[in-house]
KESELUM-803694 format. One record per residue (C-alpha): residue number from 1; residue in three letters; z negated, x, y. Coordinates in steps of 0.25 Angstrom, whole numbers, plus 5000, padded with zeros to 4 digits. Layout:
N
SITE num residuo    Z    X    Y
SITE NUM     ALA    Z    X    Y
...
//
This chain:
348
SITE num residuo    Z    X    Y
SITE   1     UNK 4488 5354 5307
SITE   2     UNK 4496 5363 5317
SITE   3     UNK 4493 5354 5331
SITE   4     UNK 4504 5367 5337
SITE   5     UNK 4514 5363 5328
SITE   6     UNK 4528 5354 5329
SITE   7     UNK 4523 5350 5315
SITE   8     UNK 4508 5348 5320
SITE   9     UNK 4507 5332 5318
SITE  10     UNK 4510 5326 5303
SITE  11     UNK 4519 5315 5303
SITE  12     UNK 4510 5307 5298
SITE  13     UNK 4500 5307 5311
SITE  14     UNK 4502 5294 5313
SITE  15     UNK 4498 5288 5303
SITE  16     UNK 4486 5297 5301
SITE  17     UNK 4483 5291 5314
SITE  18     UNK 4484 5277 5313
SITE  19     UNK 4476 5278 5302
SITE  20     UNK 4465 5287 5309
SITE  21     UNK 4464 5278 5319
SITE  22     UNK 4462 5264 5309
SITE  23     UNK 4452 5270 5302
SITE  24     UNK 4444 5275 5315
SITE  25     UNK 4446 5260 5321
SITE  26     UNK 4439 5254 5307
SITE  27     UNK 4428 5264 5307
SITE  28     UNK 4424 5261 5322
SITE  29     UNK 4424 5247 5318
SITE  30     UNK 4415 5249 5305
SITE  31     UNK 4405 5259 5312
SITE  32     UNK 4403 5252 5326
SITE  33     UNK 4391 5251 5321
SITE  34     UNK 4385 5265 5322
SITE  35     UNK 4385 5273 5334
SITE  36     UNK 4386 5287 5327
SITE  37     UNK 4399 5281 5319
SITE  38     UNK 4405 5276 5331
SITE  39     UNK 4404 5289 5338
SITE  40     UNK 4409 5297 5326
SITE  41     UNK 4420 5286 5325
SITE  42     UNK 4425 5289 5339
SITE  43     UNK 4423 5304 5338
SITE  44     UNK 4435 5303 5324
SITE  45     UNK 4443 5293 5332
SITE  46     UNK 4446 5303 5345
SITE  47     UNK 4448 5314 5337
SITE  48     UNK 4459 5306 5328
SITE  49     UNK 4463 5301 5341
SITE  50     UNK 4465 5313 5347
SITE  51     UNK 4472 5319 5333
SITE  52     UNK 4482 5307 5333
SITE  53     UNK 4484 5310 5348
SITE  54     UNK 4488 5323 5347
SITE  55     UNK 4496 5322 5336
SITE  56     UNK 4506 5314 5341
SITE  57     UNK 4507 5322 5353
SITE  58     UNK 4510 5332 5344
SITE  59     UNK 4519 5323 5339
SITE  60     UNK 4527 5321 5352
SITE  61     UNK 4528 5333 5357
SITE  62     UNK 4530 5341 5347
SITE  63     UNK 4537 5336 5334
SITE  64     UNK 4544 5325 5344
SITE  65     UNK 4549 5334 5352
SITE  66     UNK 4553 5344 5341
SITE  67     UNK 4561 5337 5333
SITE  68     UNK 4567 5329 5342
SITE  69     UNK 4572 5340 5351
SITE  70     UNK 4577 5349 5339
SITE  71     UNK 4582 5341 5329
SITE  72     UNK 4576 5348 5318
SITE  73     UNK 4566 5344 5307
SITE  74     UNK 4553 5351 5304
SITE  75     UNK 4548 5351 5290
SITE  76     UNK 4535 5357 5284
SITE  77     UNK 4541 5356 5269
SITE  78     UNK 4552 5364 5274
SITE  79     UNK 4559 5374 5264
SITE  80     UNK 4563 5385 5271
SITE  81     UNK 4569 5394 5261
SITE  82     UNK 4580 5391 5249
SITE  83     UNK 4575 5390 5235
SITE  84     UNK 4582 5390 5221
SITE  85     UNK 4581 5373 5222
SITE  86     UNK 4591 5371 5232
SITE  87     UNK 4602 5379 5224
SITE  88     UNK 4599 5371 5212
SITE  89     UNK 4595 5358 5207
SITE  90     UNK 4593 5352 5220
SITE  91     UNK 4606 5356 5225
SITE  92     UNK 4605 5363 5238
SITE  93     UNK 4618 5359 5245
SITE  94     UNK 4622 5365 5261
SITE  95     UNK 4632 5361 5268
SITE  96     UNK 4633 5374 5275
SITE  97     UNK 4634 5388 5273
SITE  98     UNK 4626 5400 5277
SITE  99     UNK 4618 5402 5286
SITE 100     UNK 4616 5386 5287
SITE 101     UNK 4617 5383 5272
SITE 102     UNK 4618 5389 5260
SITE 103     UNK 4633 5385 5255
SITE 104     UNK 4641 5394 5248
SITE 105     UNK 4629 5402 5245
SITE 106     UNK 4622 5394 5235
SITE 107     UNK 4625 5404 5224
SITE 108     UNK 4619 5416 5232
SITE 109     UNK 4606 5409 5235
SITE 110     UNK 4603 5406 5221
SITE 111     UNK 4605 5421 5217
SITE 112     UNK 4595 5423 5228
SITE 113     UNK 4584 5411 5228
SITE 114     UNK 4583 5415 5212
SITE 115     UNK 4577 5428 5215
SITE 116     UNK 4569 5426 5226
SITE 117     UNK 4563 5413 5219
SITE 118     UNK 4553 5411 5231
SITE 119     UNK 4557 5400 5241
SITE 120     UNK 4544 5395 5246
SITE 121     UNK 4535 5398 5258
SITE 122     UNK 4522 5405 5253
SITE 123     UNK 4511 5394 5250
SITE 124     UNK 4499 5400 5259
SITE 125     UNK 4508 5396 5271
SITE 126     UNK 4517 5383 5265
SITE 127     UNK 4502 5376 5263
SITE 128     UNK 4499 5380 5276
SITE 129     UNK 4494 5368 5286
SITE 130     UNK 4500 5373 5297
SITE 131     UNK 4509 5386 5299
SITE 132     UNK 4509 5393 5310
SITE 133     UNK 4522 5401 5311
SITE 134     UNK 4525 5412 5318
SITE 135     UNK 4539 5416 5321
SITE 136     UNK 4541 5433 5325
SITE 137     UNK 4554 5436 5330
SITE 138     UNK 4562 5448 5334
SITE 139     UNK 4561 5447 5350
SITE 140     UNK 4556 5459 5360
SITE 141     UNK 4546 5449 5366
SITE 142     UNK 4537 5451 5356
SITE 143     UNK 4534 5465 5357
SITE 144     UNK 4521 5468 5363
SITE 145     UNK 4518 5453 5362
SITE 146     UNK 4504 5459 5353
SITE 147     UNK 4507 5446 5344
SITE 148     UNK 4506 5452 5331
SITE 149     UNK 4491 5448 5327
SITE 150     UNK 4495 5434 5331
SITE 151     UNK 4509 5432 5324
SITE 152     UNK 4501 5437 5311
SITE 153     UNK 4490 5426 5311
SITE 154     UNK 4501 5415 5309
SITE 155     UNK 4505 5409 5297
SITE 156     UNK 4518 5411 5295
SITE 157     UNK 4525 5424 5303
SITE 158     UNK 4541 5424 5303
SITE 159     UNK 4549 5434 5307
SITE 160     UNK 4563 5440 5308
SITE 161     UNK 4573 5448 5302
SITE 162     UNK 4567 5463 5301
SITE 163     UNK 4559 5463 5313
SITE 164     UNK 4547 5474 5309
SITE 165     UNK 4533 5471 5309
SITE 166     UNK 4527 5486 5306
SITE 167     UNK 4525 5492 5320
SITE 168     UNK 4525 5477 5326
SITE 169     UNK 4515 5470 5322
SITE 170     UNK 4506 5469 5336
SITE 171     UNK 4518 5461 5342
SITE 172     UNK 4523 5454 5330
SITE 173     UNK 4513 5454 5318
SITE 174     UNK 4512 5458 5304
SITE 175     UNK 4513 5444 5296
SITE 176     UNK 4527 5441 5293
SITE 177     UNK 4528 5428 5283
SITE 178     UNK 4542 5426 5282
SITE 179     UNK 4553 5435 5287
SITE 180     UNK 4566 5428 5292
SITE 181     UNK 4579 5438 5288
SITE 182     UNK 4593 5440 5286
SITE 183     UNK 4599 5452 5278
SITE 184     UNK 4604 5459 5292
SITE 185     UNK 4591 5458 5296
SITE 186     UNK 4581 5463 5284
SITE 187     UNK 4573 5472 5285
SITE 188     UNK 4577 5486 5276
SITE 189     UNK 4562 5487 5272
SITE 190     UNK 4557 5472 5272
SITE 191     UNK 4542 5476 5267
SITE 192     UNK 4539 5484 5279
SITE 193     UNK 4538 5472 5290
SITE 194     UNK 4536 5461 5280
SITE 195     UNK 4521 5458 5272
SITE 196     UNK 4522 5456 5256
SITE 197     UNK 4522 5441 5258
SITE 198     UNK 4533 5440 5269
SITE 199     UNK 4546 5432 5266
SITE 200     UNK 4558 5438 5268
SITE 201     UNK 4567 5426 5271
SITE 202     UNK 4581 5426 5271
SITE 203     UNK 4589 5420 5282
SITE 204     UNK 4603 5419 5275
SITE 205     UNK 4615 5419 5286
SITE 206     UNK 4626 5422 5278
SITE 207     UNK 4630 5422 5261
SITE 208     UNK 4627 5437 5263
SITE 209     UNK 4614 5438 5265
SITE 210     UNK 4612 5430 5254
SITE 211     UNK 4620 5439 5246
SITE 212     UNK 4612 5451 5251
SITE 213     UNK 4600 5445 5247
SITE 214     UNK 4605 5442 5234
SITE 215     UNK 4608 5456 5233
SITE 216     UNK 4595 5460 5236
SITE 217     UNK 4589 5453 5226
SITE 218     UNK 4599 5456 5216
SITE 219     UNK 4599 5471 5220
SITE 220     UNK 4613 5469 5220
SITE 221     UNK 4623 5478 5228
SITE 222     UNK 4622 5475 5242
SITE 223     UNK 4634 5470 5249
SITE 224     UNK 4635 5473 5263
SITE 225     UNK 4646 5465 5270
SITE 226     UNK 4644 5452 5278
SITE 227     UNK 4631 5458 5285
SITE 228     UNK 4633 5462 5299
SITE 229     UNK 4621 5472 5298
SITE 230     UNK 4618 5478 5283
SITE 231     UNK 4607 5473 5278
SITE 232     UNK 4597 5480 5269
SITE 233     UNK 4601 5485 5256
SITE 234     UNK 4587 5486 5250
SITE 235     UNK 4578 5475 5253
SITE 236     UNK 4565 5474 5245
SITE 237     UNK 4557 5462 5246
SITE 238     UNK 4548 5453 5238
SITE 239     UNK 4558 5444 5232
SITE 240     UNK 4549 5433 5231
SITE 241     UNK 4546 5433 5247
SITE 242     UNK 4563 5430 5248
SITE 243     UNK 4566 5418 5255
SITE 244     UNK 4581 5412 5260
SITE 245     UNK 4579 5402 5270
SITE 246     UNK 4585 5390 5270
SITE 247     UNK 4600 5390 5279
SITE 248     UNK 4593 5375 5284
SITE 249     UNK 4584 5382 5293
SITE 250     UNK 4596 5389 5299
SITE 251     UNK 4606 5379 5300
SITE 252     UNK 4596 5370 5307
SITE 253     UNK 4591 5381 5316
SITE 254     UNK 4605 5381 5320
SITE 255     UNK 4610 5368 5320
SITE 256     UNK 4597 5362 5326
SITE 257     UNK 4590 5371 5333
SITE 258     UNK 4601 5379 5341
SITE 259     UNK 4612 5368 5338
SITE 260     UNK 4623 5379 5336
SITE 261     UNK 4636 5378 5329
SITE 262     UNK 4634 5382 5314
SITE 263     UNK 4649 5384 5311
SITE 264     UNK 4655 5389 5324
SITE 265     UNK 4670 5385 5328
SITE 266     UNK 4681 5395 5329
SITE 267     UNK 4677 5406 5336
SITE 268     UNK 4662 5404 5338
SITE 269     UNK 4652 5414 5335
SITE 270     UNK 4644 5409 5325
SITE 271     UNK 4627 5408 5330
SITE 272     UNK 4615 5408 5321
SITE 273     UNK 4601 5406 5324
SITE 274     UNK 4593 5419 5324
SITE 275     UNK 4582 5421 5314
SITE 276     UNK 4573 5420 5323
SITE 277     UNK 4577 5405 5326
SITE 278     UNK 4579 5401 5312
SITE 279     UNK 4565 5406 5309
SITE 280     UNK 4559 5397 5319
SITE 281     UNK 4565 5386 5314
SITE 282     UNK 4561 5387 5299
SITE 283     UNK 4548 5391 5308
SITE 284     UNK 4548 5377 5314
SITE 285     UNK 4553 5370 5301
SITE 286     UNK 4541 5377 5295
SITE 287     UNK 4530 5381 5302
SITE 288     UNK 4520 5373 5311
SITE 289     UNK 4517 5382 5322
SITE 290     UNK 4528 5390 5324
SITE 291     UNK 4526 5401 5336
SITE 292     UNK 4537 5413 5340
SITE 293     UNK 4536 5426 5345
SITE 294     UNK 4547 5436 5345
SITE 295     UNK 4558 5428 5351
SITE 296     UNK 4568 5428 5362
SITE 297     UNK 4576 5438 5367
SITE 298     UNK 4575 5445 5381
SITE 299     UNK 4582 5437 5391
SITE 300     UNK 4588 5449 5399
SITE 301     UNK 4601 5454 5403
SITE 302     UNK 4599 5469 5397
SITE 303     UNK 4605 5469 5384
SITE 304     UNK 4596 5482 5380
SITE 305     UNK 4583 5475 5380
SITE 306     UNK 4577 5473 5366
SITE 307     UNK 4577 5460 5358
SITE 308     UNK 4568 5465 5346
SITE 309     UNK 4553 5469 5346
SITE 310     UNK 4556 5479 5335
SITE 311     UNK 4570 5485 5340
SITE 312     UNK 4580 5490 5351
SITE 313     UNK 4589 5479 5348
SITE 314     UNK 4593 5472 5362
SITE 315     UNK 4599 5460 5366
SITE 316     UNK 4614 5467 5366
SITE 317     UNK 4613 5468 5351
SITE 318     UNK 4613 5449 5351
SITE 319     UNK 4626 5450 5358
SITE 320     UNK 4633 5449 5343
SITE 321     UNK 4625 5441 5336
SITE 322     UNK 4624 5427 5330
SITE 323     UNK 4613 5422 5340
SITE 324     UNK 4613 5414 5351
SITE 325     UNK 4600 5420 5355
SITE 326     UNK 4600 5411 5369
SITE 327     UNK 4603 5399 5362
SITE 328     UNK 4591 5402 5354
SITE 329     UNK 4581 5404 5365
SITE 330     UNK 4584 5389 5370
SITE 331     UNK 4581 5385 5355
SITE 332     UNK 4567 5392 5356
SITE 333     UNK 4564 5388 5369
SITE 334     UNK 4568 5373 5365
SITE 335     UNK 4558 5377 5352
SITE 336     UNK 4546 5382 5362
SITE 337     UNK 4547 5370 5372
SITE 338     UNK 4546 5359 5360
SITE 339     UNK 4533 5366 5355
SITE 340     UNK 4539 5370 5343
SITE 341     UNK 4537 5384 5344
SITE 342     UNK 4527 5393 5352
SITE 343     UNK 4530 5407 5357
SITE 344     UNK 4518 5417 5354
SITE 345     UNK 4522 5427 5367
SITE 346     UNK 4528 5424 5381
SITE 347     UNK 4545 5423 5379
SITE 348     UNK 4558 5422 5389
//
């Protein structure tokens, strides 16, 4: 049991505890007679006491507050990435198109989930008690944090688009578990930042990346269009460690989470959660513990300071994009002041 965790206390605690507590009474009452069973009586009954206590202080300020506040559900037998299932005789039917759902683009994921056959989590960490997640993302705040040795002894490391682990590991570690991506964003040489075991998942924004995965795996001829940076042409990976994640995660990281429009009116510039955000979320839906390091961006008025740990990218190059990074930080800072997330290094 996880006693850090939003998911720390069973929901069948009480009950656990009435029961505890029945029992206890019956076994004072038949014992009374010896002295050495009335003391060892009393010594079980304050340590359940105190268990039952605890839990459902857990209960009220954690999970209370938790779900309450951000409207979302948190599952431990939550399927995080698409499989063969949902195209076929169970029907999977969305109502909305990428990158909240998968219509229009049925045809492509089947092409895809076929060959990479694998849509599980590995079982060494679904059997897992309690898993302890780290989240590692992009930001300058991590650099010279000295975190590396720490991030590693968790169970599950996340991290994002191609951020390098070669040259890095002191600050940000070596363990990478799963690897959140786009096709913009992967990496030309995959095997040199990720372990044998590390899987490449996916995030599919738009019926392109789908496609170019599908090339990929078909060794088809690329088609470069509908991307606004080329993405790699030559990708090698284990296709058994290829994963799609499921639009769900997005659309409710989205629609619950930042409660932003999904389909803009007129005009309006469409925003889409970062990788980083949507991570944290399957994070949450997933994980027990779930701690960041790696996020936020530098609260400054110079446009030239950098945003990465690993490039000279600055704040001036977010002017374009489909982020509302601001918007964002409230999110986290909502996230952090619930308890339902724990930064591993001093933030803005």
């Amino acid at each position: 049991m996880c006693f850090s965790s939003v998911n720390s206390v069973d929901c069948n605690d009480s009950a656990f505890c009435f029961v505890c507590f029945l029992l206890l009474w019956l076994l004072l009452l038949l014992l009374l007679t010896s002295v050495w069973c009335i003391r060892l009586g009393l010594i079980v009954f304050t340590y359940v006491t105190c268990y039952c206590s605890y839990s459902v202080f857990q209960r009220y300020t954690h999970t209370h507050t938790h779900f309450t506040h951000f409207l979302f559900f948190i599952s431990r037998r939550t399927q995080l990435f698409l499989n063969m299932d949902d195209f076929l005789w169970r029907g999977h039917e969305s109502s909305h198109k990428l990158p909240y759902g998968t219509k229009g683009s049925e045809l492509l994921l089947l092409k895809v989930l076929a060959v990479t056959a694998n849509y599980q989590v590995p079982d060494n960490i679904e059997k897992l008690e309690c898993r302890r997640c780290a989240v590692i993302g992009n930001s300058f705040s991590i650099k010279n944090s000295s975190l590396g040795n720490f991030i590693d002894q968790y169970d599950v490391v996340i991290r994002l688009n191609d951020a390098p682990v070669k040259g890095y590991e002191k600050d940000v570690g070596s363990k990478t578990t799963m690897r959140f991506f786009y096709p913009e964003s992967a990496s030309n040489n995959p095997g040199l930042h990720n372990e044998p075991d590390t899987l490449m998942v996916l995030v599919p924004f738009k019926e392109q990346d789908l496609q170019w995965l599908k090339e990929i795996l078909y060794n088809e001829k690329r088609v470069r269009k509908g991307f606004w940076k080329p993405p790699p042409q030559i990708w090698t990976v284990d296709v058994g460690k290829i994963r799609v994640l499921d639009p769900h995660f997005l659309f409710h990281t989205a629609d619950r989470l930042l409660q932003i429009p999904l389909q803009p009116k007129g005009k309006q510039i469409p925003v889409h959660p970062t990788t980083g955000l949507l991570a944290v979320f399957v994070a949450l839906n997933y994980c027990d513990v779930v701690h960041l390091a790696g996020f936020g961006y530098p609260k400054t008025a110079n446009q030239r300071q950098p945003i990465h740990y690993y490039r000279n990218d600055t704040m001036s190059s977010m002017k374009n994009s489909y982020h509302d990074v601001n918007h964002e930080a409230r999110a986290l800072r909502r996230l952090e002041d619930s308890g339902a997330i724990f930064y591993l290094h001093a933030h803005s």
